[in-house]
C-alpha positions in Angstrom: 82.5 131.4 19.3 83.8 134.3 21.2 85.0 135.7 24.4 82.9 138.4 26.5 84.7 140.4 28.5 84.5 143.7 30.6 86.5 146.4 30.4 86.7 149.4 32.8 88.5 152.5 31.7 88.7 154.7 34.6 87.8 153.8 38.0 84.3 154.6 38.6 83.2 154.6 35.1 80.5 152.0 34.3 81.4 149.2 32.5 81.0 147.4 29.4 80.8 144.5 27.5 83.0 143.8 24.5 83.6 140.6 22.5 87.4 140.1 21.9 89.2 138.2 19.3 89.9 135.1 20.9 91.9 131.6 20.2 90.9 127.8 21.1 93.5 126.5 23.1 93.8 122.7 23.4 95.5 121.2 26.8 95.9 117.7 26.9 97.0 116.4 30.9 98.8 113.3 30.1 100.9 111.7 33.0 103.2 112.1 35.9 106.0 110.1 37.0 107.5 108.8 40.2 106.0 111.0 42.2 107.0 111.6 45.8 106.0 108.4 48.5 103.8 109.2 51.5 105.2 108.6 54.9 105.8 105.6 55.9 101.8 104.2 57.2 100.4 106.4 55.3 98.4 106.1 52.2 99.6 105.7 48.9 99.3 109.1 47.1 95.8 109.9 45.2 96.6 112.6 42.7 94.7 114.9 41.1 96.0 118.0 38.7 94.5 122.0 39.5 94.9 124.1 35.8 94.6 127.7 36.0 95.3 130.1 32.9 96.8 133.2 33.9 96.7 136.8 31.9 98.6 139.2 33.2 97.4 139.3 36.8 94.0 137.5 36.1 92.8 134.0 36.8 91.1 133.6 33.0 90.4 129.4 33.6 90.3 127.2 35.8 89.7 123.3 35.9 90.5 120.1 38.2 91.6 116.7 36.5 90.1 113.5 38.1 91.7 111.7 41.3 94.0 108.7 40.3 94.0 107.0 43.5 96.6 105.0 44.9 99.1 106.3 42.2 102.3 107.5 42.3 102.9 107.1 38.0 99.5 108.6 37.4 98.2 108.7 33.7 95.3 111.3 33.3 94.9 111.3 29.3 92.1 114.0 29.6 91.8 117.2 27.4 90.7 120.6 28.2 89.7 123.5 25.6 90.0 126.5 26.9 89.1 130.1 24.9 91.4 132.9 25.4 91.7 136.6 24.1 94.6 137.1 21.7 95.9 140.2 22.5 97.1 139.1 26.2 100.0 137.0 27.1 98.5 134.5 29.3 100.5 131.6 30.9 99.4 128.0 32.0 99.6 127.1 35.5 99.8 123.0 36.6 99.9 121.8 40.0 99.2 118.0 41.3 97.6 117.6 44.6 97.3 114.4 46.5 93.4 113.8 47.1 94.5 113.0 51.2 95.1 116.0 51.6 99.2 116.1 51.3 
């Protein structure tokens, strides 16, 4: 396996395709705990998890975990492989988002 990327020298030159040297990169989503009630009347929260790996200023991956609904102690258990170049420092990004929309 490897990672295709584009790389632009100058501004206005035309770029070109390169494969980097890459790494697999396993992220396992396991669980949250006690997350934060809803208003009282409101549903009961229905979380979901957005990843997004970072380098530098670029978004390099993305992914969305499935909705646990009606959970505030959610267990996820899912994995995600993700290929990333080596030479770049690249930083993982979590956030959990209730599926009704708080």
């Amino acid at each position: 396996p490897h990672v295709t990327a584009v790389a632009v020298e100058q501004e206005g030159q035309k770029a070109a395709q390169k494969v980097l040297p890459h790494s697999t990169r396993v992220v396992e989503l396991l669980r949250a705990h006690h997350l934060p009630d809803r208003p009282a009347g409101m549903d009961v929260v229905d979380p979901y998890v957005k990843l997004r790996m970072a380098c530098g200023e670029e978004t390099w991956w993305e992914a969305k975990s499935c909705t646990k609904e009606n959970s505030s102690d959610p267990e996820w258990n899912e994995i995600f492989f993700v290929d990333l170049p080596l030479e770049r420092g690249c930083e993982l990004h979590l956030e959990v988002v209730d599926d009704n929309g708080g």
